[in-house]
PAVEXZA-561159 format. One line per field, with one value per residue: x, y, z of N, C-alpha, C in turn; residue number from 1. Coordinates in steps of 0.1 Angstrom, whole numbers, padded with zeros to 4 digits. Example, Ala and Ser with C-alpha at 12.3 -4.5 7.8 and 13.67 -1.06 7.14 Angstrom:
<nodes>
n.east = c(0132_0128) .
n.north = c(-0057_-0022) .
n.up = c(0078_0071) .
ca.east = c(0123_0137) .
ca.north = c(-0045_-0011) .
ca.up = c(0078_0071) .
c.east = c(0132_0129) .
c.north = c(-0033_0000) .
c.up = c(0078_0079) .
num = c(1_2) .
</nodes>
This chain:
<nodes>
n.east = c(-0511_-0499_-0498_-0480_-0460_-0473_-0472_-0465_-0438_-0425_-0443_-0462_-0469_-0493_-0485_-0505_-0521_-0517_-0524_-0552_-0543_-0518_-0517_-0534_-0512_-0488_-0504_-0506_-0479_-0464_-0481_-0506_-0534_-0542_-0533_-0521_-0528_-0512_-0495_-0478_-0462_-0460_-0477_-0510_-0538_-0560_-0569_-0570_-0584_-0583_-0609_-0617_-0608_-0622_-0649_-0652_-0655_-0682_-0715_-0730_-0759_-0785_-0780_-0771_-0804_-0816_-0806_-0806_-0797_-0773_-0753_-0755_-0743_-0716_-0698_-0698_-0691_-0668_-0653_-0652_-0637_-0614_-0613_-0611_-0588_-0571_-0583_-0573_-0564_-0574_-0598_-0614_-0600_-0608_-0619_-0625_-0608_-0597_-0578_-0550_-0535_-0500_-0492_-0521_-0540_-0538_-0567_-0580_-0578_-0585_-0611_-0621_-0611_-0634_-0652_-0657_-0651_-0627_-0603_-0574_-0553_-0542_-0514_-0507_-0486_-0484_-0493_-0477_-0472_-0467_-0467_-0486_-0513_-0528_-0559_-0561_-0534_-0541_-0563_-0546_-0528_-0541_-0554_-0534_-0520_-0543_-0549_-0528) .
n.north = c(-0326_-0297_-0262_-0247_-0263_-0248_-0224_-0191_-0180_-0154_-0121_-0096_-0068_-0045_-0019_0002_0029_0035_0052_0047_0049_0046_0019_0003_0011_-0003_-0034_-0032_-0031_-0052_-0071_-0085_-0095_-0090_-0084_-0089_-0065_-0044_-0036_-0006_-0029_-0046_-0065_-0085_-0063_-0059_-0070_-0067_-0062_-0065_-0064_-0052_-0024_-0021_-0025_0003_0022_0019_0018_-0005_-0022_-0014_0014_0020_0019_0036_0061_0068_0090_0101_0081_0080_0099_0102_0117_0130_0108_0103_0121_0116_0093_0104_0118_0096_0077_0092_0081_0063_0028_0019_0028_0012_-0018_-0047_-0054_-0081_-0105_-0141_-0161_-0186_-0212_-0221_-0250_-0263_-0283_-0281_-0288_-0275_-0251_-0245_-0249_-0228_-0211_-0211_-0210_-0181_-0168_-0157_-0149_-0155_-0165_-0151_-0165_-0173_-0172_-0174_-0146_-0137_-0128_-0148_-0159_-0163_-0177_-0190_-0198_-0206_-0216_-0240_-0251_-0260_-0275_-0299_-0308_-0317_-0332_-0357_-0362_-0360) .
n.up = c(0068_0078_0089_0092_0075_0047_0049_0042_0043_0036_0041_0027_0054_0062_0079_0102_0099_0073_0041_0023_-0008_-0005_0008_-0021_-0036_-0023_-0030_-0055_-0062_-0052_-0058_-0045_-0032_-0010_0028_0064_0083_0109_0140_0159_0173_0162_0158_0147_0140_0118_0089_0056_0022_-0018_-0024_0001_-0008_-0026_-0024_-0002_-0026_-0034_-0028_-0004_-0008_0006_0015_-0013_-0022_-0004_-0008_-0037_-0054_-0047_-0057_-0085_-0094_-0111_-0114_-0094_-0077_-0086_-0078_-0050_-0048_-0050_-0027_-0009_-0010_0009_0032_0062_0069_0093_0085_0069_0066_0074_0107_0124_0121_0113_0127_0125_0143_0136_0145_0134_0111_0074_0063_0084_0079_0055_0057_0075_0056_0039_0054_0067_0045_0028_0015_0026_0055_0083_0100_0136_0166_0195_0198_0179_0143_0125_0093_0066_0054_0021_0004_-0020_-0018_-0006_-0018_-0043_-0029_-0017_-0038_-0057_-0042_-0036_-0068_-0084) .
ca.east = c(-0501_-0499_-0502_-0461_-0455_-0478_-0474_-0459_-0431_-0427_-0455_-0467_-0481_-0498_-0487_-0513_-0517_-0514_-0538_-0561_-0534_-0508_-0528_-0535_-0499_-0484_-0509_-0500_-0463_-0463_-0486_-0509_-0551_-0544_-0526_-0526_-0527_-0498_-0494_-0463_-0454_-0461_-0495_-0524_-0550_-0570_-0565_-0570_-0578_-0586_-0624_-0623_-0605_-0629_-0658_-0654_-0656_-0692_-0721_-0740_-0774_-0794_-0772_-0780_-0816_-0825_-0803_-0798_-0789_-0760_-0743_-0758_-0736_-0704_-0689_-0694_-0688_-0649_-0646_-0653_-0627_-0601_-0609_-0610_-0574_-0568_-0581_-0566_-0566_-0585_-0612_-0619_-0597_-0622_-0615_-0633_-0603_-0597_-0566_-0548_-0517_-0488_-0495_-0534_-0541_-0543_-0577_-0586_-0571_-0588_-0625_-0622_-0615_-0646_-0664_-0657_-0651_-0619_-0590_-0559_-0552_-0525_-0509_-0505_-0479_-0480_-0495_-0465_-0474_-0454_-0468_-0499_-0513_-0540_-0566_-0556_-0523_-0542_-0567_-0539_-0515_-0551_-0559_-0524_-0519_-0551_-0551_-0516) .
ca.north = c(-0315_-0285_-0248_-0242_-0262_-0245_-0210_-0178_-0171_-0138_-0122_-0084_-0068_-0032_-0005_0008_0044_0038_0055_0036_0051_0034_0003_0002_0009_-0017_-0042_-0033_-0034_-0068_-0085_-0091_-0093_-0089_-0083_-0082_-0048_-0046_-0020_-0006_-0039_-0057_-0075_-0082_-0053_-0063_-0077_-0059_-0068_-0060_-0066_-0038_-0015_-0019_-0018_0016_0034_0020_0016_-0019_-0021_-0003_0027_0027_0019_0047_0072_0062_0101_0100_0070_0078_0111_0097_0126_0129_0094_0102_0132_0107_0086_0112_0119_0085_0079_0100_0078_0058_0017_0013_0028_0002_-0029_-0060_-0056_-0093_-0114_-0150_-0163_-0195_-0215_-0228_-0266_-0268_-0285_-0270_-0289_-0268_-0240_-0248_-0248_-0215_-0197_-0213_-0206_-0171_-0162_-0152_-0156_-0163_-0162_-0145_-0172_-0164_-0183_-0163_-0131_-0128_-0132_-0164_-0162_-0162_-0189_-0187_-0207_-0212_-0232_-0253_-0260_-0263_-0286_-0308_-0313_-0322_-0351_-0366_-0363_-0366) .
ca.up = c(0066_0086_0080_0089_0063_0036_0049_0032_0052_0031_0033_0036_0058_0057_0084_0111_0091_0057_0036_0009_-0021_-0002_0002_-0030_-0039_-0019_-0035_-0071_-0062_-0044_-0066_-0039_-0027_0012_0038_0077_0091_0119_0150_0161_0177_0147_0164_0143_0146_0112_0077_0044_0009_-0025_-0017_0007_-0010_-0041_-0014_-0001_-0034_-0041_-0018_0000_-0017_0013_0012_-0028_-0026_0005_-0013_-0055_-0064_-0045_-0065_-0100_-0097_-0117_-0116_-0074_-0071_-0090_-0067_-0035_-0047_-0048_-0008_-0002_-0012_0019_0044_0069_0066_0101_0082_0058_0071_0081_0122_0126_0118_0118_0125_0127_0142_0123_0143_0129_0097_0064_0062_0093_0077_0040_0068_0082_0044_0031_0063_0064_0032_0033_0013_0032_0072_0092_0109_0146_0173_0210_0199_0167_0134_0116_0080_0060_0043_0011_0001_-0035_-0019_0003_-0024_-0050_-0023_-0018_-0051_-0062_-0032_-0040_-0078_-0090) .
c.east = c(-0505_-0499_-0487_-0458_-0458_-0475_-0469_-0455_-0425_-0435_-0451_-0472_-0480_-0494_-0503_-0509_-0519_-0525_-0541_-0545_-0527_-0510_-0530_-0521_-0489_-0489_-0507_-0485_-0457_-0471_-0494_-0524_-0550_-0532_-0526_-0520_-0522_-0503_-0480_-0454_-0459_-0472_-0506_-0529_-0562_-0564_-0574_-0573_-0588_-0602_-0626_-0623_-0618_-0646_-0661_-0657_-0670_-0698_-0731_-0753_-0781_-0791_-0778_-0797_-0822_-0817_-0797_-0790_-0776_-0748_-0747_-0752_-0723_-0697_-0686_-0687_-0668_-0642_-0647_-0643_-0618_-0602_-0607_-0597_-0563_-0568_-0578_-0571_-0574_-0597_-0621_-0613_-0611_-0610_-0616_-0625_-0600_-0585_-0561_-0531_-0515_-0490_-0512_-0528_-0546_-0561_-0586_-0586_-0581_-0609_-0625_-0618_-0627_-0655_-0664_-0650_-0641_-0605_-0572_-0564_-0543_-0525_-0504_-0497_-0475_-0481_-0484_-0469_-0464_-0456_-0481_-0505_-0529_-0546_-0565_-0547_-0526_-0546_-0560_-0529_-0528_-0548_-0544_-0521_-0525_-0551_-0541_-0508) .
c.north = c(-0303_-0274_-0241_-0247_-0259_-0228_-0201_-0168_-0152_-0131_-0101_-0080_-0052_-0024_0000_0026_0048_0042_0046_0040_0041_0021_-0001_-0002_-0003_-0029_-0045_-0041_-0047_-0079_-0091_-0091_-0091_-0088_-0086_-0071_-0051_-0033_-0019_-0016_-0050_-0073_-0071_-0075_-0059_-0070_-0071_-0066_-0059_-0057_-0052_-0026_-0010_-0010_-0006_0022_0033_0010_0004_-0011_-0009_0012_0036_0029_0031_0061_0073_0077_0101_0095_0071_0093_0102_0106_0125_0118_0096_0112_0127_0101_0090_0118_0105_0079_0086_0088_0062_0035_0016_0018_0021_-0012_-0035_-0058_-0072_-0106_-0129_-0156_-0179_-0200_-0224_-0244_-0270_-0271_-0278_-0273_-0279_-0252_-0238_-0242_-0238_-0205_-0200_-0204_-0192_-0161_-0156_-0159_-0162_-0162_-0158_-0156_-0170_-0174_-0175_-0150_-0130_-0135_-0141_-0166_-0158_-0174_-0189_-0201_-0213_-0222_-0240_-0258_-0269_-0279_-0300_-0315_-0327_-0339_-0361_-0368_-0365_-0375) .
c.up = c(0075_0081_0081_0081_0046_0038_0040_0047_0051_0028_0034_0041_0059_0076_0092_0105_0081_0050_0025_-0001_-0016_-0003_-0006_-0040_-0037_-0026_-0049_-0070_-0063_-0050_-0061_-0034_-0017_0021_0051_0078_0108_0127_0151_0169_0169_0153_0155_0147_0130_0097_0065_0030_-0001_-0023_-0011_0000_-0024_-0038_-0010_-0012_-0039_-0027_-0017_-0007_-0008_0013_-0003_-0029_-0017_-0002_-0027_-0056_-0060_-0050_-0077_-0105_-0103_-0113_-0103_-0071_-0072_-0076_-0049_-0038_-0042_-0035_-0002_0000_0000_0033_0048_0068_0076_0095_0074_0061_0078_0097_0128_0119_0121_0118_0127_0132_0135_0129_0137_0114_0088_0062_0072_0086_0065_0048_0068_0066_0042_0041_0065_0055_0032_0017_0013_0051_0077_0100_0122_0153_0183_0206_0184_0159_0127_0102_0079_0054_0036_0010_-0012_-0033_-0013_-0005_-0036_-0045_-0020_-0031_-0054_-0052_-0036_-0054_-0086_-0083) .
num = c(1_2_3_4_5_6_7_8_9_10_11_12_13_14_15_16_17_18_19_20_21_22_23_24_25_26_27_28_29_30_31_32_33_34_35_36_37_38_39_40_41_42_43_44_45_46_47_48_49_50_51_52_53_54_55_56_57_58_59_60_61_62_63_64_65_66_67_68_69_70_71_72_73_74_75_76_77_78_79_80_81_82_83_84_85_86_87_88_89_90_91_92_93_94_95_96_97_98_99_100_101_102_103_104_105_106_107_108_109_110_111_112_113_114_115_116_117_118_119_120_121_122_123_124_125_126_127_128_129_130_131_132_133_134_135_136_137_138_139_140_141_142_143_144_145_146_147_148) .
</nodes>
């Protein structure tokens, strides 16, 4: 099977600009963990998800362990959120995306989430994005062939 025929031809995708709220917002709205992050010619620049957004508001171990008082302020930590809400998706978007075309296999497709941890792909076909496709439907369209 292929990844054109699993994809998610309706997908969303996030704006070059948008701040975290919005990001956030969108993701409520739409019901969704990710996105790719678009330019003004609607070309992957990076890909977004809940992960990150959860990520910025609280800090990798090293961060906490060379500086704990910082993050054992609750109170600072709320009033960091409320600037964070401010900034801009390239500042937290994963830049280091992996992408895939619509003729590879979903098994190829199903490889590359595991391998980098990831849970969907922007589907690419000459530089323009063609869809998305998750790893829940490949594992779900797996399962189901082999086991029902």
């Amino acid at each position: 099977m292929l990844v054109s025929e699993l994809m998610d031809k309706n997908f969303v995708t996030i704006p070059k600009g948008t701040t975290y709220e919005d990001v956030f917002k969108i993701f409520y709205e739409n019901q969704i963990g990710g996105a790719p992050v678009v330019d003004e010619d609607h070309k992957v620049i990076g890909y977004v998800s809940e992960k990150d957004l959860f990520r910025i508001l609280f800090p990798y171990y090293t961060s906490y362990y060379n500086n704990p008082e910082l993050y054992t302020d609750y109170e600072n930590r709320e009033n960091k959120a409320s600037e964070i809400k401010r900034h801009k998706v390239e500042i937290f978007m994963n830049r280091d995306i992996t992408i895939i075309h619509p003729d590879d296999s979903i098994m190829k497709a199903g490889a590359l989430t595991l391998a980098k941890n990831v849970s969907s792909l922007p589907v690419v076909k000459d530089g323009e994005l063609m869809g998305v496709i998750k790893r829940r439907d490949i594992y779900r369209t797996i399962l189901k062939k082999q086991l029902l």
